[in-house]
C-alpha positions as CSV (number, residue, x, y, z in Angstrom):
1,X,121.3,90.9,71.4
2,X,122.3,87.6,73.2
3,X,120.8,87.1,76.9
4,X,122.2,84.2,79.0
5,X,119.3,82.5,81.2
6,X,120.7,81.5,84.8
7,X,118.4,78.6,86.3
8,X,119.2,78.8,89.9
9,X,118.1,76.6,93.1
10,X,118.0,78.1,96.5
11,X,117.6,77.0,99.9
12,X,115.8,80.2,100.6
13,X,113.0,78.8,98.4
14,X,110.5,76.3,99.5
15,X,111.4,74.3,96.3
16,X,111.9,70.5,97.3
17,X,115.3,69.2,95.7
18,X,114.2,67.7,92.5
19,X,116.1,64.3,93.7
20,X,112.8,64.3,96.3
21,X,110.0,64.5,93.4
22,X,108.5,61.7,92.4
23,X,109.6,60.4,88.8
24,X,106.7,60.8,87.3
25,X,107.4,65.2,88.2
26,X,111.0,64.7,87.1
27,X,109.8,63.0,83.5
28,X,107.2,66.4,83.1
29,X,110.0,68.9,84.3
30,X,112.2,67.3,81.7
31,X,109.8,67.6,78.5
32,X,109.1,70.7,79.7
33,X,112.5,71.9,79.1
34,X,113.0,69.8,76.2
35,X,109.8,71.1,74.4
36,X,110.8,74.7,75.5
37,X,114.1,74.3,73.7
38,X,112.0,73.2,70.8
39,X,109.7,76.1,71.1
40,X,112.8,78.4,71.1
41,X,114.5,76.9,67.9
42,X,111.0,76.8,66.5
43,X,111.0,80.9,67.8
44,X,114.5,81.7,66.0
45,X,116.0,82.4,69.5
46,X,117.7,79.8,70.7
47,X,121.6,79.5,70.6
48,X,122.4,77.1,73.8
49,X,120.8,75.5,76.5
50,X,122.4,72.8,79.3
51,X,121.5,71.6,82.0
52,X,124.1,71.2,85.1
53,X,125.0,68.6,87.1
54,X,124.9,69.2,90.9
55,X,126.9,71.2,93.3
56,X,127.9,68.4,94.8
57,X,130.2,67.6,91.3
58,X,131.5,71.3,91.5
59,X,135.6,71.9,91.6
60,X,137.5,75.5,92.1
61,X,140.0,75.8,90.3
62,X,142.4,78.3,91.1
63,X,146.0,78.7,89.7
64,X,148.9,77.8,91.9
65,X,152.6,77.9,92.0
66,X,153.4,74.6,90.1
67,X,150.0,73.1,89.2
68,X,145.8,73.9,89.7
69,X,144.8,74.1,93.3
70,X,141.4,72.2,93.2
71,X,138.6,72.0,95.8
72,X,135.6,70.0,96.2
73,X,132.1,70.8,96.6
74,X,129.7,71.4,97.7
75,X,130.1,74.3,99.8
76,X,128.1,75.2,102.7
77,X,128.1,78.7,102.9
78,X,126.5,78.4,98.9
79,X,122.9,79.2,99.3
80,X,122.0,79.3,95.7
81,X,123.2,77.0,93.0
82,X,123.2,77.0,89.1
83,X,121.0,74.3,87.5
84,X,120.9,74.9,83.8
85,X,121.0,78.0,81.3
86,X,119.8,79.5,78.1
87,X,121.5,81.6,75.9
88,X,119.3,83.0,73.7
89,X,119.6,85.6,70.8
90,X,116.3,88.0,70.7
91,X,115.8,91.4,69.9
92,X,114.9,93.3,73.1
93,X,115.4,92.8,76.8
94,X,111.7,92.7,77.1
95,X,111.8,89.7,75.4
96,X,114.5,87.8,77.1
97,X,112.3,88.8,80.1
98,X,109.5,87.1,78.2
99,X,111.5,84.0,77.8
100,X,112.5,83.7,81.7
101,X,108.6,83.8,82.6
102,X,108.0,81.3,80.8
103,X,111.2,78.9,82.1
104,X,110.0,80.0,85.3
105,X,107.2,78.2,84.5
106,X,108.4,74.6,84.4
107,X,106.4,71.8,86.1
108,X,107.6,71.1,89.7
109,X,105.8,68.3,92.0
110,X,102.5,67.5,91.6
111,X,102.8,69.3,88.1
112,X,102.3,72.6,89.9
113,X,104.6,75.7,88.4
114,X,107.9,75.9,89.9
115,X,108.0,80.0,89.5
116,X,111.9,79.4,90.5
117,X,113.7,82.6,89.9
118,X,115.3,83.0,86.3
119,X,118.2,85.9,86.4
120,X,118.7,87.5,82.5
121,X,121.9,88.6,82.1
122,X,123.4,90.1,78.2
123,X,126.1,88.5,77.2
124,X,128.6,91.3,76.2
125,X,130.1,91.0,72.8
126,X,133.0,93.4,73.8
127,X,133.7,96.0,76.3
128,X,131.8,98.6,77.5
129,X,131.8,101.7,75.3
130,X,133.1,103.3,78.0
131,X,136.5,102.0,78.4
């Protein structure tokens, strides 16, 4: 089963933007993801992985009469914002549980584990049986 691994920052956290860490933080967050893609590969699990640029970059795009309507961001009611993802291919939702620990994990300032909250979602390869 495929899991999709949603890297979120929150102003309700007391995580510092990591535009605030020193570089030195940045450069170990960064192998830190970079060797966990590894270790996923290396675990036959791994299927994607991005990272995201900021809110600030964000459009909404919604359809209009003649053309797209966009919008800019950021938004100010958004508390929470997607940094990155995983989509990983495993055999038990224990497992992608597993795997979100340990992303949870990464190296914030000062080297210190970030413990930012990692939501596991399946990725659905058709409807529900239900329907």
């Amino acid at each position: 089963m495929k899991y999709m691994l949603l890297m979120q920052f929150s102003e309700q956290t007391d995580l510092p933007p990591i535009h605030t860490w020193p570089p030195e933080d940045v450069k170990a967050h960064i192998e830190f993801m970079q060797a966990t893609n590894s270790k996923f590969v290396a675990d036959g699990v791994f299927v994607d992985a991005q990272g995201l640029a900021g809110p600030d970059q964000a459009r909404i795009v919604r359809a209009g009469d003649n053309a797209p309507v966009v919008t800019d961001g950021p938004f100010p009611e958004t508390k929470e914002f997607l940094v990155g993802y995983w989509i990983v291919d495993c055999e038990s939702p224990e497992r992608a549980v597993d795997l979100a620990a340990y992303v949870s994990a990464a190296p914030g300032p000062g080297g210190k584990p970030l413990n930012m909250p990692i939501e596991v979602r399946q990725v659905m390869s058709g409807p529900p049986e239900e329907l």
